[in-house]
DRENTORLO-565036 format. One record per residue (C-alpha): residue number from 1; residue in three letters; x, y, z. Coordinates in steps of 0.05 Angstrom, whole numbers, plus 5000, padded with zeros to 4 digits. Layout:
BEGIN
resi,resn,px,py,pz
NUM,ALA,X,Y,Z $
...
END
This chain:
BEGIN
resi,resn,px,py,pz
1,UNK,5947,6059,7601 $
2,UNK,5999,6054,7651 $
3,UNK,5977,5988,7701 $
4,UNK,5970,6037,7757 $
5,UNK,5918,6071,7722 $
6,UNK,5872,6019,7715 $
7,UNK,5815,6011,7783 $
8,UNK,5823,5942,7816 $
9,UNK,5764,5908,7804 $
10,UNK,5796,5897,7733 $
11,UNK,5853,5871,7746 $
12,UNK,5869,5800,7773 $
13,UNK,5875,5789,7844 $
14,UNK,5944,5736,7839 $
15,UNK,5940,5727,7926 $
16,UNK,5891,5680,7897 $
17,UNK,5946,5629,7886 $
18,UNK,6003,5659,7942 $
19,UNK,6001,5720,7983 $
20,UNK,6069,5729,7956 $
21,UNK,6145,5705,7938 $
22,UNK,6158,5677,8008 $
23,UNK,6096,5640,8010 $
24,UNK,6118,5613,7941 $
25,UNK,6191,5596,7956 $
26,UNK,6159,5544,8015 $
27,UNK,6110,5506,7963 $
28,UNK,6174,5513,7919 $
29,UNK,6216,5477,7979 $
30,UNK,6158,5426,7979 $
31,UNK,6157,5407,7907 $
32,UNK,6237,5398,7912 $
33,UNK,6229,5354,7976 $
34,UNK,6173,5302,7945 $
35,UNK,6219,5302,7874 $
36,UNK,6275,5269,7922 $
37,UNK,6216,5228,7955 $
38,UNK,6186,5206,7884 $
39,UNK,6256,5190,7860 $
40,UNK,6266,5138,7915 $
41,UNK,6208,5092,7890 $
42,UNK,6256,5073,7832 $
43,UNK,6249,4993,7822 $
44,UNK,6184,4992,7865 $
45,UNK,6133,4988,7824 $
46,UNK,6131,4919,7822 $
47,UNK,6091,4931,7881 $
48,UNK,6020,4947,7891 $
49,UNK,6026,4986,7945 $
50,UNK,6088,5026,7934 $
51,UNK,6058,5043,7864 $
52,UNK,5988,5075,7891 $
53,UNK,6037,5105,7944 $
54,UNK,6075,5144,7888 $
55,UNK,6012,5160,7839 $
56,UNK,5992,5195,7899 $
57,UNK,6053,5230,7918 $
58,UNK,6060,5249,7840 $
59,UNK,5993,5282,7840 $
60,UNK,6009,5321,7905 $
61,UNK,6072,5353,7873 $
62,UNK,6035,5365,7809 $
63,UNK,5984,5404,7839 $
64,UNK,6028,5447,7878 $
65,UNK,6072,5447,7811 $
66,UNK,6005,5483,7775 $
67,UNK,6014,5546,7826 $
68,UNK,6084,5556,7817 $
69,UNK,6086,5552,7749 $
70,UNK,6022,5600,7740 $
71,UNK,6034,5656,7788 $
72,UNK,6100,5679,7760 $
73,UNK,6079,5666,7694 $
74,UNK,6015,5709,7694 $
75,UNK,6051,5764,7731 $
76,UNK,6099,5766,7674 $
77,UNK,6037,5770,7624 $
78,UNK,6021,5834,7663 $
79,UNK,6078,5857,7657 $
80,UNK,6138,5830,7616 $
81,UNK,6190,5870,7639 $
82,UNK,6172,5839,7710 $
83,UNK,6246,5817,7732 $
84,UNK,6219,5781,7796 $
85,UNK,6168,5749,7755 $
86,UNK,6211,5731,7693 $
87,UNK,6273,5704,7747 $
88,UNK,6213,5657,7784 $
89,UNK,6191,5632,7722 $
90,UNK,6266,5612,7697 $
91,UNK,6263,5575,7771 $
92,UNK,6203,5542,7772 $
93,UNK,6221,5520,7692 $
94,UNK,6293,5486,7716 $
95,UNK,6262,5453,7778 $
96,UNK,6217,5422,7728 $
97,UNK,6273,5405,7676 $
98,UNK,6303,5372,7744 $
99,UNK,6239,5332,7763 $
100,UNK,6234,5306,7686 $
101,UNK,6304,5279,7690 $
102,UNK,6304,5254,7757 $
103,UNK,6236,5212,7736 $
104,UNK,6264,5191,7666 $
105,UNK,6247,5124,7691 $
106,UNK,6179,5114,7705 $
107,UNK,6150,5104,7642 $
108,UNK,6196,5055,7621 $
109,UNK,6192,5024,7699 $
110,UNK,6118,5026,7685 $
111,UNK,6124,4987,7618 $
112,UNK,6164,4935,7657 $
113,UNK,6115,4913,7704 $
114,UNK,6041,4921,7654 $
115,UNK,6026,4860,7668 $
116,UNK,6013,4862,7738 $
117,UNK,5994,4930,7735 $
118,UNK,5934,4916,7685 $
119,UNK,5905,4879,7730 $
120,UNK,5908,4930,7796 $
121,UNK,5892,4991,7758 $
122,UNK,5820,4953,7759 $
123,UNK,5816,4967,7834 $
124,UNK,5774,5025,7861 $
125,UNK,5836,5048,7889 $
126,UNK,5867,5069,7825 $
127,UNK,5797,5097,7785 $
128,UNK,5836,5173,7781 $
129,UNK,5896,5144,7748 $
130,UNK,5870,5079,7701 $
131,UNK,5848,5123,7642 $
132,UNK,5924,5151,7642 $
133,UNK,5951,5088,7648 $
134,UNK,5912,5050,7599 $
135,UNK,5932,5109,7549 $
136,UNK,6001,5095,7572 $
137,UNK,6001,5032,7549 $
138,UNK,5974,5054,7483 $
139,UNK,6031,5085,7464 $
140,UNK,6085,5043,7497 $
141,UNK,6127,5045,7431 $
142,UNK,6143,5103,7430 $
143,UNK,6163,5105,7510 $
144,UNK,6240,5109,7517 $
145,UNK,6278,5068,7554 $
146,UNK,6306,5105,7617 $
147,UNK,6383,5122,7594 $
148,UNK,6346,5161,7529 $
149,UNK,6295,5185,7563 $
150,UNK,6343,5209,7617 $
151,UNK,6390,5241,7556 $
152,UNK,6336,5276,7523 $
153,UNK,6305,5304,7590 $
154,UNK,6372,5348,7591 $
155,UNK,6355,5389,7542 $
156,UNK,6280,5407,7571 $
157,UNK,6295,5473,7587 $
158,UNK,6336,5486,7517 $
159,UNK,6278,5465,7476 $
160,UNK,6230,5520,7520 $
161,UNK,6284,5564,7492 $
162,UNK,6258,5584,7415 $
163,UNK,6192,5601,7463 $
164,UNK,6216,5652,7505 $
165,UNK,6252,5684,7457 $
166,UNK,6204,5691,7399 $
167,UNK,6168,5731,7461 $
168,UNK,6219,5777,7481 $
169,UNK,6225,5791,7410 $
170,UNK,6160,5808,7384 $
171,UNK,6136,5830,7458 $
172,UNK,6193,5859,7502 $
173,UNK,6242,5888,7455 $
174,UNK,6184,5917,7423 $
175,UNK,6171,6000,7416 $
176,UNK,6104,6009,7387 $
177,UNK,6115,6059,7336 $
178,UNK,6060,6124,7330 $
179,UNK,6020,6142,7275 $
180,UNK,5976,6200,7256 $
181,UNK,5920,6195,7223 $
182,UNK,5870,6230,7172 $
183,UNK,5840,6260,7224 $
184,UNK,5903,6290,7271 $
185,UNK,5889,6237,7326 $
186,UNK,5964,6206,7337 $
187,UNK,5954,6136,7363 $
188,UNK,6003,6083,7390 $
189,UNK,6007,6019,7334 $
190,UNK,5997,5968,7393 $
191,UNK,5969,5896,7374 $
192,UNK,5894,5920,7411 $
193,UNK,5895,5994,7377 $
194,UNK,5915,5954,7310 $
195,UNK,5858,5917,7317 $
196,UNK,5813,5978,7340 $
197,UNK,5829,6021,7282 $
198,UNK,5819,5963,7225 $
199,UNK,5761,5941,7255 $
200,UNK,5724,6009,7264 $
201,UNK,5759,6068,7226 $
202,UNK,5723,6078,7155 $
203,UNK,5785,6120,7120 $
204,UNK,5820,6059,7087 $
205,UNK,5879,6099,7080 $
206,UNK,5882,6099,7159 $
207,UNK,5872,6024,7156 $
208,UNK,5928,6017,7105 $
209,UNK,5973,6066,7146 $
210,UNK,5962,6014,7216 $
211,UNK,5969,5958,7167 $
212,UNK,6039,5972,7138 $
213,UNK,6065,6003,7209 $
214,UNK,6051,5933,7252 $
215,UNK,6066,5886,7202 $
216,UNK,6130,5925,7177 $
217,UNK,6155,5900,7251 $
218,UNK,6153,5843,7235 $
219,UNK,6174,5845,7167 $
220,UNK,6247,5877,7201 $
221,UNK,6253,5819,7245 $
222,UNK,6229,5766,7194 $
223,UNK,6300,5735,7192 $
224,UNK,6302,5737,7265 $
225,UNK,6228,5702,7272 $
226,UNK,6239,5646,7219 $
227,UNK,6306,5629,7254 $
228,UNK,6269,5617,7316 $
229,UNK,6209,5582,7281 $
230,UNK,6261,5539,7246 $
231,UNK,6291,5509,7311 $
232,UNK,6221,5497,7327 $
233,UNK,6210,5453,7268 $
234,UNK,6270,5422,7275 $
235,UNK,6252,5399,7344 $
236,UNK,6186,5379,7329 $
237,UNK,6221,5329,7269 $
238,UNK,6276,5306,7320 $
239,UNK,6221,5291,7376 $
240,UNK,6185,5239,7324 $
241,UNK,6244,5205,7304 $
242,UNK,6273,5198,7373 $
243,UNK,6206,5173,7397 $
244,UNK,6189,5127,7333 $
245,UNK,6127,5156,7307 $
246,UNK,6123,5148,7235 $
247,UNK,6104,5216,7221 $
248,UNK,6108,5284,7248 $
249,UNK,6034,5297,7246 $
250,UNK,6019,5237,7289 $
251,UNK,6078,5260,7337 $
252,UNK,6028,5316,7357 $
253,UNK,5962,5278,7349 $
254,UNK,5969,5211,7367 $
255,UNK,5968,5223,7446 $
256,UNK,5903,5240,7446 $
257,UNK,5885,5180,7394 $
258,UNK,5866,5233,7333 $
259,UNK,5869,5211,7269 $
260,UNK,5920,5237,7219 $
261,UNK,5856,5232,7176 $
262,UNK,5811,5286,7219 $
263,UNK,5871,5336,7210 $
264,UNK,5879,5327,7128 $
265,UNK,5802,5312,7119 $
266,UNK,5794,5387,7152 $
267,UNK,5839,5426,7115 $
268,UNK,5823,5390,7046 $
269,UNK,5757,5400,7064 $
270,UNK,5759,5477,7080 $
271,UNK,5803,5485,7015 $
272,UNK,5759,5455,6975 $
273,UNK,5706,5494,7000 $
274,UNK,5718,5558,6991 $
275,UNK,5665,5591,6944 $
276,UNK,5621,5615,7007 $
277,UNK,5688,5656,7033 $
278,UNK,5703,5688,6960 $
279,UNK,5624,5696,6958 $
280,UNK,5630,5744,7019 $
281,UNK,5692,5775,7003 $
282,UNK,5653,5804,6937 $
283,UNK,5602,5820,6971 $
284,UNK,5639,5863,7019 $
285,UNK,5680,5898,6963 $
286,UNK,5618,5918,6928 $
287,UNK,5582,5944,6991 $
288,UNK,5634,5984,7023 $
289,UNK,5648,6015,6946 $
290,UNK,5723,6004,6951 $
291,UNK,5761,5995,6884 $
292,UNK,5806,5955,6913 $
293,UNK,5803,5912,6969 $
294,UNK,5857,5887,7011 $
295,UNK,5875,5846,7070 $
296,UNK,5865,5907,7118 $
297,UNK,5787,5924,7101 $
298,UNK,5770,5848,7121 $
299,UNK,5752,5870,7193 $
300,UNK,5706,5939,7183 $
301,UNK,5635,5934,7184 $
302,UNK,5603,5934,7112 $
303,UNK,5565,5994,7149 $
304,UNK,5580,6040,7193 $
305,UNK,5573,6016,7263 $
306,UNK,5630,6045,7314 $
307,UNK,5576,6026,7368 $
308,UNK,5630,6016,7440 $
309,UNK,5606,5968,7493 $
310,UNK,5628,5990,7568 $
311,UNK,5661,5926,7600 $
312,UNK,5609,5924,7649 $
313,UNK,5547,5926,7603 $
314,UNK,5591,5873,7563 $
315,UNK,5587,5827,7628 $
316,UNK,5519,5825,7637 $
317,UNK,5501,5817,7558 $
318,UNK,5542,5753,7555 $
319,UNK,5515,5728,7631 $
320,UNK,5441,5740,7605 $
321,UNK,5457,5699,7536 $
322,UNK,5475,5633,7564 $
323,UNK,5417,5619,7594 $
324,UNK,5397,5571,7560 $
325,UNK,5447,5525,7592 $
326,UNK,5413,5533,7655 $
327,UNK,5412,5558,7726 $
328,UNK,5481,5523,7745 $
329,UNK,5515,5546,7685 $
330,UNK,5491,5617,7701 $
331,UNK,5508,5618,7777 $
332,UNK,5582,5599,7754 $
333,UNK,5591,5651,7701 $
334,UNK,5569,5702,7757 $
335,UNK,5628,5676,7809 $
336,UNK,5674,5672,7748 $
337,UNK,5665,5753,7732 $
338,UNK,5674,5770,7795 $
339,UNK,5731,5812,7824 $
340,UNK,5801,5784,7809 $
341,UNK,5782,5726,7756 $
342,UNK,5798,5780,7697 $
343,UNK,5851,5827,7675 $
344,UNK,5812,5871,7636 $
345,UNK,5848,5929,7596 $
346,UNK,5914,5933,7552 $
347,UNK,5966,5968,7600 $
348,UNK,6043,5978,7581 $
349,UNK,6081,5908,7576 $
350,UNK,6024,5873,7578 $
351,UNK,6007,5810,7545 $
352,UNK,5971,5811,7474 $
353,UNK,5903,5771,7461 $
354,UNK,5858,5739,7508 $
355,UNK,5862,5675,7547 $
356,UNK,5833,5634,7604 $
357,UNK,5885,5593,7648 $
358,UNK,5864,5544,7698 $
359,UNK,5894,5531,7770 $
360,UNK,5871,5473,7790 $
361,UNK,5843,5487,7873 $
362,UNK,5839,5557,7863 $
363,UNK,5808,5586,7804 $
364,UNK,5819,5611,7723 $
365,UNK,5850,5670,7702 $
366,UNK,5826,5704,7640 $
367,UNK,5862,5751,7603 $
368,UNK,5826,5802,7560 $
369,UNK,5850,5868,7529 $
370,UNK,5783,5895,7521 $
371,UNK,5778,5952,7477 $
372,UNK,5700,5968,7474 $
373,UNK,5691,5939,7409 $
374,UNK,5632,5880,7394 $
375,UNK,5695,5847,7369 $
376,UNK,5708,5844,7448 $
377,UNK,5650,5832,7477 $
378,UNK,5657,5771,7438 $
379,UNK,5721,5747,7459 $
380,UNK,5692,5767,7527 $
381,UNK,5640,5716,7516 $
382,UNK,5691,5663,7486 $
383,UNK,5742,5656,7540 $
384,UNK,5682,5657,7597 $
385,UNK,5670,5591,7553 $
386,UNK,5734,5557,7570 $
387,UNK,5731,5586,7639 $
388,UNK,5662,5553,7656 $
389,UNK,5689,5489,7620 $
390,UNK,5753,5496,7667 $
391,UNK,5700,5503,7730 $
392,UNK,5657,5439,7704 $
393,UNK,5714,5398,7697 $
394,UNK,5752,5420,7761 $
395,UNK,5680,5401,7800 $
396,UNK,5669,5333,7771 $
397,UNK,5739,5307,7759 $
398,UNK,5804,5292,7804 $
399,UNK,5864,5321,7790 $
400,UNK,5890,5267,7747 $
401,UNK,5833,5269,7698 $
402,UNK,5816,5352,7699 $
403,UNK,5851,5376,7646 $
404,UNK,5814,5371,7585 $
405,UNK,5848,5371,7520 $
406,UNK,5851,5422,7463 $
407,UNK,5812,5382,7422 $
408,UNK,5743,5402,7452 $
409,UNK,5765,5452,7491 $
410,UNK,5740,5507,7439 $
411,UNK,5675,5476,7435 $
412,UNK,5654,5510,7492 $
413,UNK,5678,5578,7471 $
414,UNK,5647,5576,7407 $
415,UNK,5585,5556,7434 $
416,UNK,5573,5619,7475 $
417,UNK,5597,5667,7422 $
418,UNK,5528,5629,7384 $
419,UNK,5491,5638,7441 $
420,UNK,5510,5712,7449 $
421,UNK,5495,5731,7380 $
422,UNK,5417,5707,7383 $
423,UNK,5413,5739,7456 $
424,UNK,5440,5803,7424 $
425,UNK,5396,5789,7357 $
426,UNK,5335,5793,7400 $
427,UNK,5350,5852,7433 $
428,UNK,5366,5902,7390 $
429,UNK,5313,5935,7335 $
430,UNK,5372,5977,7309 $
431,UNK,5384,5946,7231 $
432,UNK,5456,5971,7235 $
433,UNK,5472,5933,7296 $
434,UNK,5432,5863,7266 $
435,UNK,5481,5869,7202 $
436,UNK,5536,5874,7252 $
437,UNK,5512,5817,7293 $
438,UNK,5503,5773,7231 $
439,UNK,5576,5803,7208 $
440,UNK,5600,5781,7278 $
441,UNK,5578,5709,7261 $
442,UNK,5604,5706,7191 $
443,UNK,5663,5731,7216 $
444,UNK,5674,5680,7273 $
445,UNK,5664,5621,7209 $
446,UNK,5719,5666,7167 $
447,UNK,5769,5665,7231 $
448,UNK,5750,5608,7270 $
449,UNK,5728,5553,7221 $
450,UNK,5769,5583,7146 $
451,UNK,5829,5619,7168 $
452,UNK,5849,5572,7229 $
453,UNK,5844,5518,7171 $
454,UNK,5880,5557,7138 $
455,UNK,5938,5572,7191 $
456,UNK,5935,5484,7190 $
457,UNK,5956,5480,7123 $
458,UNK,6008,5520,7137 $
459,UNK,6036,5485,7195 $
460,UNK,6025,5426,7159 $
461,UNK,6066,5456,7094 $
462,UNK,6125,5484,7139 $
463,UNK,6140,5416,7175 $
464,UNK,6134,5377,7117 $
465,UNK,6186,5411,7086 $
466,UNK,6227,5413,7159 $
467,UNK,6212,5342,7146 $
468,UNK,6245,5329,7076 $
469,UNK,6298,5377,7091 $
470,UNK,6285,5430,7056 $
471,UNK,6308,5503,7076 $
472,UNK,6266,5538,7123 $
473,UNK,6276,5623,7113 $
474,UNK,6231,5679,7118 $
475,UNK,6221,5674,7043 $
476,UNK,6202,5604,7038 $
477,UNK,6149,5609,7098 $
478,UNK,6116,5670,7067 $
479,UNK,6113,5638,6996 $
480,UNK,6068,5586,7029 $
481,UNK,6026,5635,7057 $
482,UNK,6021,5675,6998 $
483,UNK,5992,5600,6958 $
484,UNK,5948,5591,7017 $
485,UNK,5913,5657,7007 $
486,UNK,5908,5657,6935 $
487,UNK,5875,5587,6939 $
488,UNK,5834,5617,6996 $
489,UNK,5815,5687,6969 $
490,UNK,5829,5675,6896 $
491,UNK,5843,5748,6867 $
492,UNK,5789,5781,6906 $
493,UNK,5839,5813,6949 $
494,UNK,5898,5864,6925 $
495,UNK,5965,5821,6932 $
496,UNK,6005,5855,6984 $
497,UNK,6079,5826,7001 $
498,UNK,6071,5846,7081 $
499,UNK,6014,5802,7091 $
500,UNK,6046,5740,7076 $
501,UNK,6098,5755,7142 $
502,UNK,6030,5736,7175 $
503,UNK,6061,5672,7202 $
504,UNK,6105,5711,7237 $
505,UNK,6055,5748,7282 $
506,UNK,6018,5668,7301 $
507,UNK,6038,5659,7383 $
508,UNK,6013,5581,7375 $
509,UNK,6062,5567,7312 $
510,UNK,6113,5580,7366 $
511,UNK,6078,5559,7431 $
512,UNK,6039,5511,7412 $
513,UNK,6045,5476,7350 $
514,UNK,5989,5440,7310 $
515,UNK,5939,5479,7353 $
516,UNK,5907,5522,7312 $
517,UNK,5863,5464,7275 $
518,UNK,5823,5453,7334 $
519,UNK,5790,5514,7328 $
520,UNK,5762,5492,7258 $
521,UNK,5739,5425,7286 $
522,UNK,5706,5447,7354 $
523,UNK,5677,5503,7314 $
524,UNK,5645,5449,7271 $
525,UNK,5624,5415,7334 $
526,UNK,5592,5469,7372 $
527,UNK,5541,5483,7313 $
528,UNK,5522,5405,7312 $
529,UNK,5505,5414,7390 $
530,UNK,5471,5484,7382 $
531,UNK,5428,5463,7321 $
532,UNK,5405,5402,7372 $
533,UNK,5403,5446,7433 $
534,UNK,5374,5507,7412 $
535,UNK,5333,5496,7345 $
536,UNK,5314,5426,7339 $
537,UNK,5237,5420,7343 $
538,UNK,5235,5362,7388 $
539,UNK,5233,5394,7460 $
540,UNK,5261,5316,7478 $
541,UNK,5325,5322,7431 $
542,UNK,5338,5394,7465 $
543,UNK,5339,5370,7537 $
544,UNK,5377,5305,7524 $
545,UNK,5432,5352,7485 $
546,UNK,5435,5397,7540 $
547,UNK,5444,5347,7587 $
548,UNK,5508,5319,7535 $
549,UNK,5529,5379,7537 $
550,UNK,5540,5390,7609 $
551,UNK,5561,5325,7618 $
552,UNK,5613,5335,7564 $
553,UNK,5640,5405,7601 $
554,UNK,5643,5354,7664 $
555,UNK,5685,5298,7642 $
556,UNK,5752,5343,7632 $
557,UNK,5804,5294,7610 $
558,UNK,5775,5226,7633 $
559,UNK,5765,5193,7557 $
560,UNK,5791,5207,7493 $
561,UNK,5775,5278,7456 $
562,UNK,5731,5236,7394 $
563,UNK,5701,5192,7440 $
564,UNK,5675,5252,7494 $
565,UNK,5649,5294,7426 $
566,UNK,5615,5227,7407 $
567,UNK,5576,5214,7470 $
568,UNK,5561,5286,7457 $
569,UNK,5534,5278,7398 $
570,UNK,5582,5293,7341 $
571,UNK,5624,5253,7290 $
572,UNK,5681,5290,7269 $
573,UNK,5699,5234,7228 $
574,UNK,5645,5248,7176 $
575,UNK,5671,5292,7127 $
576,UNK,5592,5322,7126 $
577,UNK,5609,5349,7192 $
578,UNK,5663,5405,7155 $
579,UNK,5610,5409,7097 $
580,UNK,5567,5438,7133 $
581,UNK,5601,5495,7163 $
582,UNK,5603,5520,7090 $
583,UNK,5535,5510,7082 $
584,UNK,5516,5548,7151 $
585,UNK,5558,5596,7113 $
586,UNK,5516,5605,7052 $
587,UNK,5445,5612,7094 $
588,UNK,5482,5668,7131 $
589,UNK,5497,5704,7075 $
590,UNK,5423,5698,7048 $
591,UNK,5404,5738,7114 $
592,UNK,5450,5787,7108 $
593,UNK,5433,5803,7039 $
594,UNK,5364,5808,7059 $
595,UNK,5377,5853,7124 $
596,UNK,5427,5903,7071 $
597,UNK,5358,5910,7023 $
598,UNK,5320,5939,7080 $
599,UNK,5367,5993,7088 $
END
C-alpha cells in the first residue's frame, strides 16, 4: 500500500518526540551548546565537584541526543526515500562524530585520576553513574590514550559508512520484481509478500518461483554485498588490535563481561545437537508428500491452515496471554498498543522486519509489517516483549543505567511468544490450528534457538578468516554457509546454490555484528524462567520466579547481562542449559506426532 492509504491509528504518531524540524533544530542547538560546555571540563576531573558537574551535564545531552537521533531515523524507516529525514539523520550522525572527538579525552582523563575517583563514586551522589564507572575501570586496557582516541574518533562517521550503504542497496535502489503465479494472481516479490506466499501458499512451484525471484536479488548484487560486508570485517579486526583485545570475539563480548566460552559453548553445542532438527525436517517431508524438499517448503504448515488474524483481534490475543505476569504487566501492554506506539502495515519504502526502539522520556516505537499471518501475530507478541522490557526498565532505572543490553534483551520476547502459544492452545478446539500452534513453537526453536546458532557460526567463520587474512568474496562467504547447512540439515534438504547468498539478506551481519547469538541464549533462558513460572508444581517457586522476573525487566542496564540472568534464575554457563533446548525439542515433536494421528 501506498503510506497514505493506511488509517492513522496504525501508523506512529512521531510529534511524540518533536512536533517537527524546527522544534528539532533547537534541541539540536542545545546538544551543540553543552558539547562546547562538556569540552571545557578538560583537566577537571581531578575534582569532585567538577566531575558530578559533568556526569550530569553528559547525561542531559545524551538524553536529548536519543530524540534526535530517533526521530529522523524512524521517519526514514517509513519511508527511505525521505530526503528531509535521510539529510537530518547525516546531521545528527556528524554532530555526534563531532561530540566523540571533541571528548576523546575523558576516558583516558578518567583513568588518570581512579584513584580518587574510586573512592567518590561510593557517594550517594554518584549511585546512577558507579556501575559505568566501575565497568570502566574493568576494561581500562583497552582505553586509548587521548591523541589515539582523538585519531580514531575521525573516522566515526566513515565506519557508519558500509551501514548505510548495504541499506540503500538492498532497500532503496531496490524494484521489487512481479511474479505470477499458478493461480493468475500477479503479486509484488517484497520481503513481507515473500514471506506470505512461503509461509501459506501450498503449490511448491509458487514457493520455488518467490524463492528464486528474491534471492536472485541478491545473488546480482552478491559482489556488491560481500564488498561491503568485507569493510565491515575489516573494521571489526582493526578495532581489536587498535584497542588491544586479544581476540576479535572478545572485542564484541568483553564489554558486557561475556565469556568467549558462552559464545563457542552455544554454537558447539547447537551443532552437535542437531538430530531433533533433521528429525523434524523428515518428518515434514513425509507429511506434506513432497519428493523433494528444499529450503523454500521450511515455512508452510505440514497442513493446510491459511487461517489470517485481523491486527486488531491479534492485539487483544497477545494482551489476554500475558497474564500471567500480572495486573501491572497487563495495564502497560494496553498503553503500549495504543495509538501511535506501532507502525503497523508494509507501505512503499518502508522498512523490512519488525522492531521495538526505545526513547528514553517519551516512549518505544515498534515496527511491524503485519501481514495477517500467525507468523505475525507472533512477532506481534515478540516485539510487545522488548517494548514492555523498555517500559520496566525506563520506570525503575535512571538514564545512565536504562538501557539494557542485548544479552537478555530477547528473553523477554521469547517469553511472550511461550506465553501466547498456551493462551492460543487453550482456546482453540480446531486440530488444524493446535498443529499450527505446536508448528509455531517448533518453529520459534528452528529460528530462534538453531538457525540464529547457526547465523553465529557464521559470523564466527567469516571474521576468523578476516582475521588470518584470508580473502573475503561472495564465494568464500557462501561456501561457509553452504558447510553450515549441510552440518545442520545433513541431506534432508535439496542443495540449492541461491540459498547459500543467505548471508547476504542478514541486516545484523551488517548492523550489528555478533548479535544474532543472543537470540539462541535468551531463548534458552526464557524456557528456564517459564518452566519455573508457569509449570513448576510448587505455587512458592512460581511466585518467587515471577517476582525475578519482573525484577529482571526492571533493572535495565544496572549489572552485568550473566549476573541479572543469574539472580533470575539461569546459568548460561552450564552447557545443560543449551541441552535442553534440544530436548524441549524432542517432547514437542512427540505432541505433534500425536495431534497428526488424530487427523
Amino acid at each position: 500500500m501506498e503510506r497514505s492509504e493506511i488509517k492513522q491509528e496504525y501508523k506512529w504518531n512521531l510529534s511524540d518526540i518533536y512536533e517537527n524540524y524546527s522544534a528539532w533544530e533547537k534541541d539540536f542547538e542545545k546538544v551543540s551548546e553543552l558539547k562546547k560546555e562538556l569540552a571545557g571540563f578538560k583537566g577537571q576531573f581531578g575534582n569532585e565537584g567538577k566531575l558530578l558537574e559533568f556526569f550530569q551535564k553528559q547525561e542531559e545531552m545524551d538524553k536529548i541526543s536519543y530524540k534526535l537521533y530517533r526521530y529522523p531515523q524512524l521517519a526514514r524507516d517509513l519511508n527511505s526515500s525521505d530526503k528531509e529525514a535521510v539529510e537530518h539523520l547525516q546531521k545528527v550522525q556528524f554532530l555526534f562524530a563531532e561530540i566523540s572527538t571533541e571528548l576523546s579525552w575523558v576516558n583516558s582523563e578518567l583513568v588518570e585520576n581512579r584513584e580518587n575517583i574510586e573512592k567518590w563514586i561510593e557517594k550517594k551522589e554518584f549511585d546512577d553513574y558507579r556501575f559505568g564507572l566501575k565497568n570502566l575501570f574493568r576494561l581500562q586496557k583497552h582505553i586509548l590514550e587521548e591523541k589515539e582516541s582523538k585519531l580514531l574518533s575521525y573516522y566515526s562517521s566513515f565506519f557508519s559508512a558500509p551501514r548505510s550503504i548495504y541499506s540503500e542497496v538492498t532497500v532503496t535502489d531496490v524494484e521489487w520484481p512481479q511474479v505470477t503465479l499458478s493461480s493468475g494472481e500477479k503479486v509484488d516479490v517484497t520481503p513481507a509478500n515473500y514471506s506470505k506466499i512461503l509461509s501459506t501458499n501450498r503449490n511448491q512451484e509458487d514457493r520455488k518461483l518467490m524463492f528464486q525471484t528474491f534471492y536472485t536479488i541478491y545473488e546480482k548484487k552478491k559482489n556488491t554485498i560481500a564488498a561491503i560486508y568485507n569493510s565491515i570485517l575489516q573494521k571489526g579486526i582493526a578495532s581489536k588490535k587498535a584497542y588491544n583485545y586479544d581476540s576479535f570475539l572478545l572485542s564484541h563480548l568483553e564489554s558486557d563481561n561475556i565469556p568467549e566460552e558462552i559464545y563457542l559453548n552455544l554454537v558447539n553445542t547447537a551443532k552437535n545437537n542437531t538430530k531433533p532438527l533433521q528429525r523434524y525436517l523428515k518428518l515434514r517431508k513425509k507429511i506434506l508428500g513432497l519428493e523433494k524438499y528444499y529450503n523454500f517448503d521450511g515455512s508452510i504448515n505440514l497442513i493446510e491452515f491459511d487461517k489470517e488474524y485481523e491486527y486488531d483481534d491479534a492485539k487483544e490475543i497477545v494482551l489476554n496471554s500475558v497474564a500471567p505476569l500480572g495486573k501491572d504487566y497487563v495495564e502497560k501492554m494496553k498503553k503500549a498498543i495504543s495509538e501511535g506506539w506501532l507502525d503497523v502495515f508494509e507501505a512503499k519504502g518502508k522498512r523490512t522486519g519488525a522492531y521495538s526502539a526505545g526513547v528514553y522520556g517519551v516512549h518505544p516505537y515498534m515496527l511491524l509489517n503485519y501481514n495477517k499471518t500467525l507468523d505475525s501475530v507472533f512477532t506481534l507478541a515478540h516485539e510487545l516483549g522488548h517494548t514492555l522490557h523498555t517500559l520496566y526498565s525506563d520506570e525503575n532505572q535512571p538514564f545512565s543505567m536504562a538501557d539494557y543490553t542485548i544479552f537478555v534483551a530477547e528473553v523477554a520476547s521469547t517469553f511472550n511468544e511461550r506465553l501466547l502459544l498456551d493462551y492460543m492452545l487453550e482456546n482453540t478446539n480446531d486440530p488444524k490450528e493446535r498443529i499450527a500452534l505446536l508448528e509455531q513453537e517448533i518453529g520459534n526453536i528452528v529460528g530462534t534457538f538453531y538457525f540464529q546458532a547457526l547465523l553465529a557460526d557464521y559470523e564466527y567463520q567469516a571474521h576468523k578468516l578476516a582475521e588470518d587474512g584470508e580473502p573475503i568474496t561472495a564465494e568464500v562467504l557462501s561456501k561457509i554457509m553452504e558447510d553450515l547447512f549441510d552440518k545442520y540439515y545433513g541431506n534432508i534438504i535439496e542443495k540449492d546454490d541461491l540459498i547459500y547468498i543467505f548471508w547476504a539478506r542478514v541486516p545484523h551481519f551488517f548492523n550489528s555484528p555478533f548479535y544474532v547469538y543472543q537470540y539462541a541464549t535468551c531463548f534458552a533462558s526464557s524456557a528456564i524462567l517459564y518452566e519455573k513460572m508457569i509449570n513448576s508444581s510448587d505455587e512458592s517457586e512460581r511466585k518467587q520466579t515471577l517476582d525475578k522476573y519482573i525484577q529482571l525487566l526492571s533493572s535495565g542496564g544496572n549489572d552485568f547481562p550473566m549476573e541479572q540472568l543469574k539472580k533470575a534464575g539461569v546459568d548460561l554457563s552450564k552447557i545443560e542449559t543449551i541441552e535442553a533446548v534440544a530436548k524441549q525439542f524432542d517432547l514437542l515433536l512427540d505432541k505433534l506426532e500425536v495431534e497428526i494421528e488424530k487427523l
